[in-house]
C-alpha positions, 0 to 999 in steps of 0.5 A: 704820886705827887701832883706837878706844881702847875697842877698844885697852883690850879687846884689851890686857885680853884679852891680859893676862887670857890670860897671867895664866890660863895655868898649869902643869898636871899632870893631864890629861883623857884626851882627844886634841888635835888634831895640826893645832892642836899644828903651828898652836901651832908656827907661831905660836911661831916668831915669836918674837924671836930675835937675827940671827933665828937660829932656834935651835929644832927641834920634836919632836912625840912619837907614842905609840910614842915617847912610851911609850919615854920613860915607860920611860926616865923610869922607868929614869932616876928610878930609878937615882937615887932607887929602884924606887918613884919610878921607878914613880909617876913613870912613871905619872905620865908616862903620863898626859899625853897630848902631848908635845913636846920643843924643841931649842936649838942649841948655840954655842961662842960664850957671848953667841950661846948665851945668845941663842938660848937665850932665844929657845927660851924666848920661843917656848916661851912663845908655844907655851903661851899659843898652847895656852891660847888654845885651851883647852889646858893645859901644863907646861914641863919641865926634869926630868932625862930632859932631859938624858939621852943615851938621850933624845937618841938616842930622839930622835935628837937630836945632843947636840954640836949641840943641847940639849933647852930644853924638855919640853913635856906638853900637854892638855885640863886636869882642874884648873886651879890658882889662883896669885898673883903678887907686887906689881909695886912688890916687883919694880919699881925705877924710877930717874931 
């Protein structure tokens, strides 16, 4: 049975306003999320449309064990590069996000299948975000260099000739949600005849 028209317009209203309100979030309540609504988070990420349905994607769910190693080596990592006192704000910084999730993408020798599968590990990182927002939750994607280090790989035990790290996924209960704007969609649309 089709749904009525008013009831299209409030689905699709509601589906836009959930996208448009997921932002990037740094700071986070101390407050802990629930380990079934992070695997919920992940079922509904998996469907995310992926050529030949590869499934190119692996889920790291981080404890705090691990997640304490990797404030270390995030501390390790920023500074070698940029000195002791970075490394330290970086690393408390670090420390007070409260989930941590890291999404692989597996590795091809094939340019065009790469480039698929890697934008299939976006889509689902994406559908994992708006799935959290849902719920009340906050995310920050991110691509920092502890990424793409060895000993991130090895902590995780991550093969680095086989996979590569898409994304580093901080989550939570936010402490503020910022305001964004986006530009015109007649400054980013061209339609042609």
């Amino acid at each position: 049975m089709k749904s009525a028209p008013d009831d299209t317009r409030k689905s699709l209203r509601r589906l836009a306003e959930r996208i448009r309100a997921r932002r990037t979030v740094n700071l986070f309540l101390k407050q802990p999320v629930s380990r079934k609504l992070i695997l919920d988070a992940i079922e509904v990420a998996r469907w995310a449309p992926n050529h030949h349905v590869t499934e190119p994607w692996h889920f790291y769910l981080l404890g705090k064990e691990t997640i304490a190693k990797s404030v270390e080596l995030t501390r390790q990592i920023v500074t070698e590069r940029k000195g002791q006192k970075k490394g330290d704000f970086k690393a408390e910084a670090a420390a007070e996000r409260p989930g941590w999730l890291v999404v692989s993408c597996v590795r091809s020798t094939d340019d065009l299948k790469q480039q698929e599968d890697y934008a299939s590990c976006c889509c689902a990182i994406q559908n994992l975000m708006l799935y959290l927002s849902e719920a009340g939750l906050a995310s920050k994607w991110s691509t920092g260099a502890i990424t793409r280090d060895q000993r991130f790989f090895d902590l995780l035990g991550i093969d680095s000739d086989k996979a590569f790290i898409a994304g580093l996924i901080f989550y939570g209960y936010p402490k503020i949600t910022p305001q964004q704007k986006r530009r015109e969609v007649s400054a980013i649309t061209s339609e042609l005849p």
